[in-house]
C-alpha positions in Angstrom: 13.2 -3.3 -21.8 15.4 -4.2 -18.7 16.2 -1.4 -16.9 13.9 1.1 -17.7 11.7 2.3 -14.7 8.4 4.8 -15.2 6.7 6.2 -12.4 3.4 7.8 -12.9 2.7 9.1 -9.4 4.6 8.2 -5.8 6.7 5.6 -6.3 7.4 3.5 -2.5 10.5 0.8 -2.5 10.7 -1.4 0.6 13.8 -3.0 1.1 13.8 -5.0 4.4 11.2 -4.1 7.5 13.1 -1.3 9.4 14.2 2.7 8.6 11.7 2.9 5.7 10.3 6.1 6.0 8.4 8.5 3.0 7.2 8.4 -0.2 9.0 9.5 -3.4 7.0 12.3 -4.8 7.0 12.2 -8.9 4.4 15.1 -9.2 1.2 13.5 -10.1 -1.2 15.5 -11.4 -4.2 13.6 -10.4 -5.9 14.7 -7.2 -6.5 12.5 -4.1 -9.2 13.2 -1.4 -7.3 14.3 1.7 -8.8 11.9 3.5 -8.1 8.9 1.6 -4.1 10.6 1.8 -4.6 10.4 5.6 -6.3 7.1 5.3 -3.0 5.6 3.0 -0.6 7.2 5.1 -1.5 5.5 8.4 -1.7 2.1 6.3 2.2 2.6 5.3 2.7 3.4 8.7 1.2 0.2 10.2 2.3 -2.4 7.2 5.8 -1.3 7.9 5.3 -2.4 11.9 3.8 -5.8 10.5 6.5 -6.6 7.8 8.7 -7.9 9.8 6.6 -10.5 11.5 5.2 -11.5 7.9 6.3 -15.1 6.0 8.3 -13.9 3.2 6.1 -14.7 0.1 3.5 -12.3 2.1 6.4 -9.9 2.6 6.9 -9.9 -1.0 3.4 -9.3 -1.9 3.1 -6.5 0.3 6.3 -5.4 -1.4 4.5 -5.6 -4.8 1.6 -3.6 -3.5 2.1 -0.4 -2.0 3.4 1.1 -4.9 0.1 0.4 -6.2 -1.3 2.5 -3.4 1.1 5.1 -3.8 0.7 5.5 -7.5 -2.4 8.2 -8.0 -2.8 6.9 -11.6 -3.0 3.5 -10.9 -6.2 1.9 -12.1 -8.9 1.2 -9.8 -9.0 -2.5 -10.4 -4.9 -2.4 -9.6 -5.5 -0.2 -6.2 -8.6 -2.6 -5.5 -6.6 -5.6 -5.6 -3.9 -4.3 -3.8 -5.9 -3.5 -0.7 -7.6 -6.7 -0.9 -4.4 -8.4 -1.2 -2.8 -6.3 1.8 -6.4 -7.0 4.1 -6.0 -10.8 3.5 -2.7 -11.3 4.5 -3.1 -8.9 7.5 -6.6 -11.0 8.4 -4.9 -14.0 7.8 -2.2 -13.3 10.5 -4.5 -12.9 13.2 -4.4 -10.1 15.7 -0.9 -8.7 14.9 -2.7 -7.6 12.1 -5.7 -6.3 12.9 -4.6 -2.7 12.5 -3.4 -3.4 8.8 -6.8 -5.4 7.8 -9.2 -2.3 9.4 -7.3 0.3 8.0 -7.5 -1.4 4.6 -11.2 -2.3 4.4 -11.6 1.0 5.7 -9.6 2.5 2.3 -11.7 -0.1 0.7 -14.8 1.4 1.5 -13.6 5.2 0.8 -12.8 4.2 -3.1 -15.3 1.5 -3.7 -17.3 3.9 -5.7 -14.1 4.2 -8.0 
């Protein structure tokens, strides 16, 4: 199946650590709390100032995990292990990534009921 591509949801491609900016839209259907929106927005936002200071294998799994985030009909379990991925490397990093770790264990706690 090489070269197909599905997207159920946003879809969000990082290339490199500078100019990425939005979020494909592919008209989802599910509904997402605003706030959580609000909530995943700023953590774009911040992972995309951290990128560039990350070791590539963490860059890579960062890669590999927001369009997790961005998909709305990702399973929990997926979007769970995504954010936990994200807070570790972002913990692990030390101060620089402070604002990446809170905003994800603060995302973790909005959809830990999920």
């Amino acid at each position: 199946m090489s070269g197909n591509s599905y997207y159920y949801g946003d879809n969000v491609n990082m290339h490199g650590g500078s100019g990425n900016t939005g979020i494909v839209k592919n008209g989802s259907t599910g509904e997402t709390d605003p706030a959580l929106r609000l909530a995943l927005a700023e953590l774009f936002r911040e992972v995309r100032e951290l990128r560039d200071q990350l070791p590539q294998p963490s860059a890579q799994l960062i890669d590999e995990s927001l369009p997790v985030l961005a998909a709305d009909a990702a399973p929990a379990q997926e979007r769970h292990r995504a954010l936990m991925a994200i807070a570790a490397i972002a913990s692990a990093v030390g101060a620089v990534g402070q604002p990446v770790a809170e905003v994800a264990n603060r995302i973790l706690q909005m959809v830990g009921g999920q």
